[in-house]
C-alpha positions as a printed Julia matrix, in Angstrom:
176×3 Matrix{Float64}:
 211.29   77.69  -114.95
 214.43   74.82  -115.1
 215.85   73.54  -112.52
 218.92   74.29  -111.38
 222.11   73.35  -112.95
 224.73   71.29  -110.67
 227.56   73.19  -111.86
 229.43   74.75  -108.79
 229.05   78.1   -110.03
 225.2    77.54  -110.13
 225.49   77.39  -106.16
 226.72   80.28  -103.98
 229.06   79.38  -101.59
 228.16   77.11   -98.41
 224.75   76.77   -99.84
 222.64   73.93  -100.2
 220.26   74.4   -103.67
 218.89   70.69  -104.69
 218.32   69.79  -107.72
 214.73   69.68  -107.5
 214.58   73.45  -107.74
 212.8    75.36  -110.11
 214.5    78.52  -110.87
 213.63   81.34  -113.42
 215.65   83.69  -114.96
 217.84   85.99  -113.14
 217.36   84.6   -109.66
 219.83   86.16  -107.42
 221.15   83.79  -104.95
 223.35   84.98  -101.97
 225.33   82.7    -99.36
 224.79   80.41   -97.19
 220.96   79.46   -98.68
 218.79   75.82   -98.38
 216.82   75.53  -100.88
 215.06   72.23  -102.19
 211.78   71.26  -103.52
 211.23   74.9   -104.37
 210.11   77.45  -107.22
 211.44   80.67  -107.69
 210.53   82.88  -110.06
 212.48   85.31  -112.43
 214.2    88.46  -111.24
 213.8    87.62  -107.35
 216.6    87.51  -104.83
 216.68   85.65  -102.08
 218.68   86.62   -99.12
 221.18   85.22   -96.77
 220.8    82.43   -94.71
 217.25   82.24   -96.17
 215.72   78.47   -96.34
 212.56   77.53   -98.85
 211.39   74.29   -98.51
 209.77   71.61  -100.64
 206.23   72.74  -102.26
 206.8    76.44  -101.38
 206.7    78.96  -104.33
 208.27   82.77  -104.76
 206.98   84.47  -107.8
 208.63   86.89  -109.8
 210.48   90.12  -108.95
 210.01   89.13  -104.71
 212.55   90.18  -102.56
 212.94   87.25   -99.68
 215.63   89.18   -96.89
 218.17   87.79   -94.72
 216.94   84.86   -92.36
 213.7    84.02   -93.87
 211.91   80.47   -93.51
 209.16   79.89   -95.99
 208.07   76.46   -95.49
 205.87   73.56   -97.39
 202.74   75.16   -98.44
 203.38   79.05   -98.65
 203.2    80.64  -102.05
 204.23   84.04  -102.54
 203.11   86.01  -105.59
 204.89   87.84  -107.88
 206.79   91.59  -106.63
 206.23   90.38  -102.77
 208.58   92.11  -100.0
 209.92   89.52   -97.34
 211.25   91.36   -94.88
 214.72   89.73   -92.23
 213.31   86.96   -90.24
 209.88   86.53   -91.4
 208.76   83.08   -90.44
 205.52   81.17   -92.09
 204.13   78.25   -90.23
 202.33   75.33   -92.02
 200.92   73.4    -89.22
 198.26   74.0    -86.47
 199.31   71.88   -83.91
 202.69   71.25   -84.0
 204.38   68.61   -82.19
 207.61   65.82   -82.05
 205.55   62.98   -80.6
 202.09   61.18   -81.44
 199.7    60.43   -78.55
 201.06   57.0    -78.21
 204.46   58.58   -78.04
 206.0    57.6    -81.14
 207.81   60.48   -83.12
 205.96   62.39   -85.7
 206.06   60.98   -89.42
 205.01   63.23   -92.41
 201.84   60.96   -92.5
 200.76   62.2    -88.67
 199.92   65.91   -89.78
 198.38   67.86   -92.88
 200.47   70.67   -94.0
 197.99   73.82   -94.08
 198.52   76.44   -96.99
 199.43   79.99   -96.74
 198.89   82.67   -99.55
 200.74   86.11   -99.48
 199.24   88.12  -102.67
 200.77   90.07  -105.46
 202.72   93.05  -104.12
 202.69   92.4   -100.36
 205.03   93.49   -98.17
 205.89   91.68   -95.09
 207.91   93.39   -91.96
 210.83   92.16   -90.64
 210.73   89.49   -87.46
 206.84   88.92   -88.45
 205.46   85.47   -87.91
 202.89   84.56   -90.32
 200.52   81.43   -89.13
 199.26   79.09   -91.94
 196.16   79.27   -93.31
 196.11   82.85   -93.83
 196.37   84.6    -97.34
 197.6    88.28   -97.33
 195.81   90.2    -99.91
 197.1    92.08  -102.94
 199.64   95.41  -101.99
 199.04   94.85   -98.76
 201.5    95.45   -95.92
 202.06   93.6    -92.48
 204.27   95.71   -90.18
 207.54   94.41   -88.55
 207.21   91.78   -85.51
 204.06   91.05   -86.39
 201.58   87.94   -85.51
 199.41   87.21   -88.24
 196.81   84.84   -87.67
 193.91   85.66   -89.76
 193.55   87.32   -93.3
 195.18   90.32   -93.84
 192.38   91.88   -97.29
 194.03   93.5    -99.9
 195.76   97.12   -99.47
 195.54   97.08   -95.79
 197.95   97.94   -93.17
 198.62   95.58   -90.22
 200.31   95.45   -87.12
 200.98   93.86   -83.76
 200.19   90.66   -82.32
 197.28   89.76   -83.23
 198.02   92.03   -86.44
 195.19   94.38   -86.51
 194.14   96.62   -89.18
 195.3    99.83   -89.09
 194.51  101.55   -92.2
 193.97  101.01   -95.78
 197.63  101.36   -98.31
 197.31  104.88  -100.07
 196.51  103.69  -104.0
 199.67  105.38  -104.86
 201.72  103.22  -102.4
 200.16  100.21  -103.47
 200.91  100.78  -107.39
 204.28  101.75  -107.59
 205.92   99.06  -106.86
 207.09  100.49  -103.38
């Protein structure tokens, strides 16, 4: 991966790509995108209004929709689905203040890793809690709450996201 030129027509319009990012080959890049402190592998597109942040990775051939937040400490494996709106959370217990009131510094809380797994698929509007890793092929349906491991070629849904069936071997190896 390089990172990314500062050339104006490296950046879609009204979007905000640092130069910190690591992009492969072929990345497809539409509007209004915040990227910084990122990796992206070749052949993925990432949507509109989509932000990646610092320490995050996409692997190759993902798809990241429209409206997407993948935050510090999510890494998505190569030919992941990212459905609109999917949100990852890195942290626990969030919060602005400490208990002596003083606002939050990066030194007050421990970002907590997520792990979505080669050829996942993620419905839109899910919310994905950190700590989790979503196993290979696997497939989290739309609105979702995941907050514990989804194992490989499973199907999950609601909130909690339950198991509700295993991903026909098919399915799972053709790419969707």
């Amino acid at each position: 991966m390089r990172a990314v030129r500062k050339s104006r027509r490296a950046v879609p319009e009204f979007s905000r790509i640092a130069p910190d990012v690591k992009l492969g080959k072929d990345v497809k890049i539409f509007p209004f995108v915040n990227l910084y402190g990122c990796s992206i592998g070749d052949g993925s597109r990432i949507g509109t209004f989509v932000e990646i942040q610092k320490n995050a990775k996409v692997g190759k051939r993902c798809k990241i929709s429209s409206h997407a937040f993948i935050c510090e400490g999510v890494t998505i494996e190569d030919g992941c689905f990212i459905g609109h709106h999917v949100v990852f959370i890195n942290d626990r217990y969030p919060g602005a203040v400490t208990s002596s009131g003083r606002l939050q510094a990066k030194a007050d809380w421990k970002v907590v890793e997520t792990w979505v797994c080669r050829g996942a698929s993620i419905g839109s509007g899910a919310v994905i809690l950190c700590g989790v890793t979503i196993g290979e092929s696997a497939l989290v349906g739309a609105g979702s709450v995941v907050t514990k491991d989804v194992p490989p070629y499973t199907v999950v849904a609601g909130n909690p996201a339950k198991e509700l069936r295993k991903v026909p071997l098919r399915q799972a190896h053709s790419g969707r």
